[in-house]
C-alpha positions in Angstrom: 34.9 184.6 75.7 36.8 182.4 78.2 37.7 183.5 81.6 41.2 181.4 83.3 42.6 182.8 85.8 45.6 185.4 85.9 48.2 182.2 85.8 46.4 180.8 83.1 46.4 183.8 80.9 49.8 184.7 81.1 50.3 180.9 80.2 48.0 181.1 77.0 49.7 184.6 76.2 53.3 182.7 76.0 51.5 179.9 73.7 50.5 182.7 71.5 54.1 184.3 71.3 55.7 181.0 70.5 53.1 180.6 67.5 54.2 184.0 66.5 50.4 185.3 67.0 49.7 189.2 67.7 47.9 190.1 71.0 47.5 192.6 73.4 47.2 192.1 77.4 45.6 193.8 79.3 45.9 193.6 83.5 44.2 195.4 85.8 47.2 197.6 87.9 44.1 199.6 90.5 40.5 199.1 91.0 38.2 201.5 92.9 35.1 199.8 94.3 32.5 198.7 93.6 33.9 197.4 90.7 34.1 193.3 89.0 37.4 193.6 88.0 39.9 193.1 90.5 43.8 194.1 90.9 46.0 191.9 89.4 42.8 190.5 86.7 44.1 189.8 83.4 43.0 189.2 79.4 44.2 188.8 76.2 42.4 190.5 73.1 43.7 188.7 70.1 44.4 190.2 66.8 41.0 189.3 66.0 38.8 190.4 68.7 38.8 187.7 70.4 38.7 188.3 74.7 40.0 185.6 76.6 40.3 186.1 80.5 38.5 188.3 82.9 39.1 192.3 83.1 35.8 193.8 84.4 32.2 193.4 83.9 30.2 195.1 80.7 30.8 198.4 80.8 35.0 197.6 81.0 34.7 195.1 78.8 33.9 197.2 75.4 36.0 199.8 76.4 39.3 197.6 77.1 38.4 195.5 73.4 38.2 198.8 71.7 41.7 200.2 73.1 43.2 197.1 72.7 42.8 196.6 68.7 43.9 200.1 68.8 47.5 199.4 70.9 47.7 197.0 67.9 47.7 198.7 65.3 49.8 201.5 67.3 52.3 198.8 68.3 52.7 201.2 71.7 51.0 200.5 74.8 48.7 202.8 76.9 47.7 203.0 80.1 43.6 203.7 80.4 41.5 204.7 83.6 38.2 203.7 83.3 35.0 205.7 85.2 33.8 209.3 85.6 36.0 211.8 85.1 34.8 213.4 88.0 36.0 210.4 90.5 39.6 212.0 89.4 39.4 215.5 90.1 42.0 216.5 88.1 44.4 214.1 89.7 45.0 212.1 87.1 49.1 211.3 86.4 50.3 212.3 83.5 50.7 209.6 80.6 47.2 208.5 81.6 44.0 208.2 79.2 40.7 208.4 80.9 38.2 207.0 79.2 34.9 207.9 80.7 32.3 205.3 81.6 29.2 205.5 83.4 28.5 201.9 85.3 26.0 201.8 87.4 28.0 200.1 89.8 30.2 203.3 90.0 33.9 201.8 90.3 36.7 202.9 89.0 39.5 200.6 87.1 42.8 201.7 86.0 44.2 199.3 83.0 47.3 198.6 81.2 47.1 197.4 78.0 50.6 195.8 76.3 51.1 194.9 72.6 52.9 191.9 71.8 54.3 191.8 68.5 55.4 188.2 66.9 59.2 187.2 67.1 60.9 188.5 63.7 60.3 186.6 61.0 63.2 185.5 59.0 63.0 183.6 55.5 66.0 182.1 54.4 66.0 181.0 50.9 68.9 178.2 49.7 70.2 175.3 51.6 74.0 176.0 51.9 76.3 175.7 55.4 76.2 179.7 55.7 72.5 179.4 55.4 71.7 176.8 57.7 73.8 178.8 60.0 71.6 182.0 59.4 68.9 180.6 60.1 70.2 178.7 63.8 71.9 181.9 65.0 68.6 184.1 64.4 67.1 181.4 66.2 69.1 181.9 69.2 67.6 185.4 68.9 64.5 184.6 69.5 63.3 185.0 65.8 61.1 183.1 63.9 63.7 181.5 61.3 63.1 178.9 58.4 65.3 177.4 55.6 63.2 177.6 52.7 63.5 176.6 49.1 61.1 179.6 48.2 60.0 182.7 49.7 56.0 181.9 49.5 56.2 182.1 53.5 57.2 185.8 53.3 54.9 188.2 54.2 55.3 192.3 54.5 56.9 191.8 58.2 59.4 189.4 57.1 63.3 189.6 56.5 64.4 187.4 53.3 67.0 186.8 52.7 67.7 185.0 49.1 71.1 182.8 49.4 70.8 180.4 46.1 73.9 180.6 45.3 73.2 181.4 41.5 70.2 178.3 41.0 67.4 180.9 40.1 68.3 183.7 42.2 66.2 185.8 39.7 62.8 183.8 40.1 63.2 183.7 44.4 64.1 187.5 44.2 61.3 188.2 41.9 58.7 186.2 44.4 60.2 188.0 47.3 59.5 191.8 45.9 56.3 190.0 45.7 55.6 190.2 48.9 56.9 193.2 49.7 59.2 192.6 52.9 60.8 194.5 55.6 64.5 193.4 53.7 65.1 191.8 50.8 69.2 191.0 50.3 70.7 188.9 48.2 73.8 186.5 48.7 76.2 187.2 46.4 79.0 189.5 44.6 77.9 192.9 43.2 78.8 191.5 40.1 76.2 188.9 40.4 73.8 190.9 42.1 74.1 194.0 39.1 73.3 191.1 36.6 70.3 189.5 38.2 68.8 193.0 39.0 69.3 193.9 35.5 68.0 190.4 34.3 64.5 191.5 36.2 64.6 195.2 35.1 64.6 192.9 31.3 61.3 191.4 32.4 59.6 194.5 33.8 60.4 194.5 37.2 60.1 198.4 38.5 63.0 200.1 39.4 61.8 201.5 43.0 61.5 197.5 43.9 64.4 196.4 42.2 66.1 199.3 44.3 64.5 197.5 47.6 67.1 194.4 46.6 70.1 194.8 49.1 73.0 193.4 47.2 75.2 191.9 48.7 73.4 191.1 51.9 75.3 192.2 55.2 77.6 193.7 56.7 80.7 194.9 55.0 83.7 192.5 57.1 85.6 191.9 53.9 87.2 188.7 53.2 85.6 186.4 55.9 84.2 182.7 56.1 80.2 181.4 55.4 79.7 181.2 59.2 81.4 184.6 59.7 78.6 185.8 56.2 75.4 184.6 58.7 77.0 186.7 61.1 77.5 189.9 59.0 73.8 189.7 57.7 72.4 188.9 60.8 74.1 191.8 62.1 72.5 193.9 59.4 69.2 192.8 60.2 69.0 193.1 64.1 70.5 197.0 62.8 67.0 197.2 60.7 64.9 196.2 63.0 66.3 198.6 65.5 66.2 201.3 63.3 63.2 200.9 61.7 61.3 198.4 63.4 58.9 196.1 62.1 55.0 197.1 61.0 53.1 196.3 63.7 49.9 193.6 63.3 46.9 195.3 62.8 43.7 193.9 64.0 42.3 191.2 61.1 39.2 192.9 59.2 37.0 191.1 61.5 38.4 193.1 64.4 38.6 196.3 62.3 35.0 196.6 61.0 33.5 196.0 63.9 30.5 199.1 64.4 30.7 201.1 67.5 27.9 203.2 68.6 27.3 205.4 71.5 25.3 204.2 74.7 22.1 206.7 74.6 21.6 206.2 78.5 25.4 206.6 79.8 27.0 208.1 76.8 29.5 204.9 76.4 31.1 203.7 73.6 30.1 200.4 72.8 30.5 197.8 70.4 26.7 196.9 68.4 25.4 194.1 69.2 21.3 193.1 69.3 20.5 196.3 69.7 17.5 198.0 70.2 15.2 199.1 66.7 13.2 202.8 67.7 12.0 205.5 65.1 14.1 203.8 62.2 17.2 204.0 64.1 19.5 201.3 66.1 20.6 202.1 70.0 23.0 199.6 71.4 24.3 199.3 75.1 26.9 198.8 77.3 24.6 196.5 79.6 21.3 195.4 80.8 20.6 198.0 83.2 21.1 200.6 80.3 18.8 198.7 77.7 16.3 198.3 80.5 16.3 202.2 81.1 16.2 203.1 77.8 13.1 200.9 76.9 11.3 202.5 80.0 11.3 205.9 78.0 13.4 205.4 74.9 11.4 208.7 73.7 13.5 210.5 76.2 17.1 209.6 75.5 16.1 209.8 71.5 15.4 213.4 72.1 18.6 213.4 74.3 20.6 212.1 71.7 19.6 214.0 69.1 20.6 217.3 70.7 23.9 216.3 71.2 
């Protein structure tokens, strides 16, 4: 873990959105003293679990990872108050989640945590004019837009778009279902399109993905120029993405299997890491001052756990 300043986060969070890199941030919006984390502190938490920045001491720390990889996979943001529920006496506004946590510093921290998806990403597949300008006008979108000569960048959060102009549109359809994309249209007459989707029904191709095939890609504008084509399909797919939206990034398997285990001195949820071996079983902590009470008389908060 790194910790830049708030400047230097927000600076490393628009490097990782130009890469086209998932990541939640997460800035502290209130604090209630004592407390490490400060107003205004920021991190990022990275698709994989990565923290890089500064949002509170140990017991925060878990907490905010934790809720993070969660926003991720949610794709929605939340807004978290961190401390004992009793510090809030039912005043807590609505749209808030407290998530209890028992420091011994006593503070408070209210948090809000904002997933950032990566830019669309757009496969163009062909190297004709109306391609070309597909591929520039999605750019001035904002989307992450390549001319390809096969879809092998395509992932399940892509748009492809096949525009071969009949030199193997069945193969670079067939690779595309392949990878299972947000759209999949092909440039082209109906005519053409029924005979290459009947070509790949030939080979074995399912019909529920040969169905997936949007033939012919775009908008319906009737007789109109290449540039005007980019246009139409663009139009399509900014309608998609609206509608539908994109799958947002879960955290990478790293992230996901991480173990969590409950703090047996403050009740916390943390994240295992060296923890503590007593009658056969593991007891992991949100910080030193926990680990250090619990080895004073682990037989005490054993018997505590196990009643709860």
């Amino acid at each position: 873990m790194s910790a830049p300043d708030g400047w230097d986060v927000l600076e490393q969070a628009g490097e990782l959105a130009r890469r086209g890199e998932a990541f939640a941030l997460a800035t502290v919006v209130w604090r209630q003293g004592p407390s490490s984390g400060k107003q205004g502190c920021r991190a990022i938490i990275t698709a994989a679990g990565e923290l890089h920045g500064w949002i509170g001491g140990a017991c925060a720390e878990p907490t905010v990872l934790r809720e993070a990889r969660q926003a991720l996979v949610a794709g929605e943001p939340r807004l978290l108050l961190l401390g004992s529920p009793d510090q809030f006496a039912g005043a807590v506004p609505e749209g808030m989640t407290v998530v209890p946590i028992s420091c011994q510093s006593e503070g408070a921290l209210e948090v809000y945590i904002e997933p950032v998806q990566p830019a669309p990403h757009l496969v163009v597949v062909g190297r004709s004019p109306m391609a070309r300008t597909l591929v520039e006008l999605a750019g001035s979108l904002g989307w992450h837009a390549q001319l390809a000569d096969d879809p092998a960048a395509a992932t399940e959060r892509s748009f492809v778009v096949v525009a071969t102009q009949g030199h193997a549109d069945e193969d670079a359809v067939e690779r595309a279902l392949a990878a299972r994309p947000v759209y999949l249209g092909l440039v082209g007459s109906r005519r053409r399109g029924a005979a290459v989707l009947g070509y790949l029904a030939d080979r074995g191709v399912a019909a529920d993905q040969l169905a997936r095939v949007q033939v012919p890609a775009g908008l319906d504008l009737g007789h109109v120029s290449h540039r005007e084509i980019a246009v139409a399909i663009l139009a399509e797919l900014v309608r998609i993405r609206a509608a539908r939206g994109i799958p947002p990034v879960a955290a990478v398997t790293q992230a996901a299997e991480t173990t969590e285990a409950v703090d047996p001195v403050c009740g916390m949820t943390v994240i295992v890491t060296d923890p503590v071996v007593y009658e056969g079983l593991e007891h992991s902590f949100c910080c030193a001052g926990c680990r250090a009470e619990f080895l004073r008389d682990p037989a005490a908060y054993a018997k505590k756990e196990s009643r709860c």
